[in-house]
C-alpha positions in Angstrom: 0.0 0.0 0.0 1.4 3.5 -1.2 1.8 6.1 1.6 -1.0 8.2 -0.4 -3.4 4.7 0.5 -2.8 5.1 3.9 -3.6 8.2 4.3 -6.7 7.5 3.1 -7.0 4.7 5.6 -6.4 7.1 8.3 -9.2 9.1 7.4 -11.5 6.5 7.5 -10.0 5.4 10.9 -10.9 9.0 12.0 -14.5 8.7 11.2 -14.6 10.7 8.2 -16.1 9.2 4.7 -15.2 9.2 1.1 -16.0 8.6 -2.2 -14.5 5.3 -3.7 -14.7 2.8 -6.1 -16.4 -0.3 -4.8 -16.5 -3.7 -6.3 -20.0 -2.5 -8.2 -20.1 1.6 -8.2 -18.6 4.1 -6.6 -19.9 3.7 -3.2 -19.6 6.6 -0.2 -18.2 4.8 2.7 -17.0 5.2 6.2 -16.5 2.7 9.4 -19.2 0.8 9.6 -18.3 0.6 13.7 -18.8 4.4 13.9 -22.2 5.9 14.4 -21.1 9.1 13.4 -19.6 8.2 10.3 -22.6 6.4 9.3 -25.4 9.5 10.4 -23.3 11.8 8.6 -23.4 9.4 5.1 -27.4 8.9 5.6 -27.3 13.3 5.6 -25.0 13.2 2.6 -27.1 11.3 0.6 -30.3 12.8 2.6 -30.9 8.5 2.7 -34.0 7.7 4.0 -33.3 6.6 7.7 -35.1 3.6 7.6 -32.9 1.8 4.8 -30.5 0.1 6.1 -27.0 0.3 4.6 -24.6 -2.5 3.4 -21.3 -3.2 5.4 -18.7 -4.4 3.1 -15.9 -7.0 5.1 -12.6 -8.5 4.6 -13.1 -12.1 5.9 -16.0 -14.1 7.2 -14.1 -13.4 10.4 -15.6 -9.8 10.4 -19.0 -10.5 10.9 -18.3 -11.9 14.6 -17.8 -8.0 15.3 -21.8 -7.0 14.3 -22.9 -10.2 16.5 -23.2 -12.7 13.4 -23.2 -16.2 14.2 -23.4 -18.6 11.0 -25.4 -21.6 11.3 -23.4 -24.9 8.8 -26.3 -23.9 6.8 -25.8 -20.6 5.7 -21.9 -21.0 5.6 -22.4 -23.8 2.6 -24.8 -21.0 1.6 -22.7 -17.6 1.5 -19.5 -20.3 -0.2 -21.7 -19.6 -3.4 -21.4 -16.1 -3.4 -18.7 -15.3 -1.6 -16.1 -13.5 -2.5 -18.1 -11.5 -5.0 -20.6 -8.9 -5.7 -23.5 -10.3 -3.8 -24.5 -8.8 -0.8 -26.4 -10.9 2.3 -28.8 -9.9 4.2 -28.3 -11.8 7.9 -29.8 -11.7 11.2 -27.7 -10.3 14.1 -28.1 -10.2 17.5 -27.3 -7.2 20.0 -28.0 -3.9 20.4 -24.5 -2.6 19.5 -25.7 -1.7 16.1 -28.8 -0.8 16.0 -27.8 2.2 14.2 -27.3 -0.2 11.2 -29.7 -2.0 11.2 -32.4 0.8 11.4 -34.8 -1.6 12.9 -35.0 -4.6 10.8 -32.9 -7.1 12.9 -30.8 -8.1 10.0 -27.8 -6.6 8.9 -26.4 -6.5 4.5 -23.1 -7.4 4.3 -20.8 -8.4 0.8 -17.4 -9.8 1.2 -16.1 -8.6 -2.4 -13.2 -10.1 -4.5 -11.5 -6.8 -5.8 -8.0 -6.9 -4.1 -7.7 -3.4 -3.9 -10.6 -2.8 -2.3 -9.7 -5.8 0.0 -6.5 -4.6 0.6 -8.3 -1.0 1.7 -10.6 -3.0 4.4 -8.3 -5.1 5.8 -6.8 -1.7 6.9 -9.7 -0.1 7.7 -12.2 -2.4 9.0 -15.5 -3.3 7.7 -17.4 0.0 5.7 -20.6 0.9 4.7 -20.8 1.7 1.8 -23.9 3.0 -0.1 -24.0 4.3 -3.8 -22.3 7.7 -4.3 -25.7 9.4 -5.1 -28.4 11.5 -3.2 -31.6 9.2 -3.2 -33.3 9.1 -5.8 -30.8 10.3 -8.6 -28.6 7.8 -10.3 -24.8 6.7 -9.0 -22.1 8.8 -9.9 -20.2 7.0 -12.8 -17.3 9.0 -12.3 -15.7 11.0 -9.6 -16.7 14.7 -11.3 -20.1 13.5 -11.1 -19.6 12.4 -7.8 -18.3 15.6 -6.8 -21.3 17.4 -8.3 -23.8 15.7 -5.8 -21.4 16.4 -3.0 -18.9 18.7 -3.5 -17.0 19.5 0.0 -19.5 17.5 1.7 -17.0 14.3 1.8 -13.4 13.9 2.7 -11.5 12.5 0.2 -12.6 11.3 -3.4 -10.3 8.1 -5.2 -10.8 8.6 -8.6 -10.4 5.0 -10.5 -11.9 6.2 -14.0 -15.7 5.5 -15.0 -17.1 2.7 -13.6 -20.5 1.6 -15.1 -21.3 -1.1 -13.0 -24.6 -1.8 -11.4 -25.6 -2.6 -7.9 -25.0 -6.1 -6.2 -27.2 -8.4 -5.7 -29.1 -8.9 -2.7 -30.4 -11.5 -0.9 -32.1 -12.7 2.5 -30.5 -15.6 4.1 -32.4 -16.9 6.8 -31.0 -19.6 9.8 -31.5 -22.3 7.6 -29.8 -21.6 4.7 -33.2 -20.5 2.4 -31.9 -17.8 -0.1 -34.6 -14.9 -1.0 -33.8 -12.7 -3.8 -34.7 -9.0 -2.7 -33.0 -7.2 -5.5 -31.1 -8.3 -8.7 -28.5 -7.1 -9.6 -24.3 -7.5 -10.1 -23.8 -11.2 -9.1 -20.3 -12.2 -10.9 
């Protein structure tokens, strides 16, 4: 990792967000352990507070921190998808992170396959990381559009060209293993 990365990765570390390329769009993204971080992304993207948002991980080992435990079922389950650009929704249990999941008693995670961006949480820790878009408009494609919809509003933009990806897929995966499609989208 280049010095300019890591500072980056201390920025992150102190709660701020950015704009980066995620393994589907450019996402806006900041510690998914810090309720700050995430409030101030929902008022970026003036987000509707009761959508949850998805936390993108490094390992399986990650989501022991949000109070995941796996069943054998849904561990044969997430094999399928994971690494990739699927994201999961799971149930969780505490009250740690409520502020994630905005009431649903679930939590959307994706554990992706780009090695930067791998390489970015491993230092970081786990991110949310929503579309780089106010609701309701379409994601940025590039970081000048990004910058448009948010100007100063963010710390830090990573420009990696024009990505014209579409979001992941998502998917419910209850204690048994049973996949439900909630939205289509990228899934390889």
């Amino acid at each position: 990792m280049t010095h300019f990365e890591k500072k980056y990765v201390e920025i992150i570390k102190n709660g701020r967000v950015g704009v980066i390329a995620t393994d589907t769009l450019y996402g806006i993204v900041g510690l998914a352990t810090s309720r700050e971080a995430v409030e101030r992304i929902y008022t970026i993207k003036k987000r509707n507070p009761t959508k949850p948002l998805i936390i993108l991980i490094a390992s399986y080992e990650d989501l022991k921190t949000f109070g995941v435990d796996l069943s054998e079922e849904q561990k044969k389950a997430l094999e399928k998808f994971w690494p990739g650009p699927v994201s999961i929704v799971l149930p969780w249990k505490g009250n740690e992170f409520e502020y994630l999941d905005r009431g649903t008693g679930t939590l959307a995670f994706r554990f992706p396959k780009k090695e930067n961006l791998l390489t970015f949480l491993i230092q970081t820790g786990p991110l949310v990381a929503p579309s780089a878009n106010p609701e309701g408009l379409l994601p940025a494609t590039t970081i000048p559009e990004a910058k448009e919809y948010f100007g100063d509003t963010v710390d830090f933009y990573l420009d990696e060209g024009t990505l014209n990806g579409s979001p992941s897929t998502l998917i419910l995966l209850d204690n048994e293993g049973k996949i439900v499609v909630i939205r289509e989208g990228k899934s390889s």
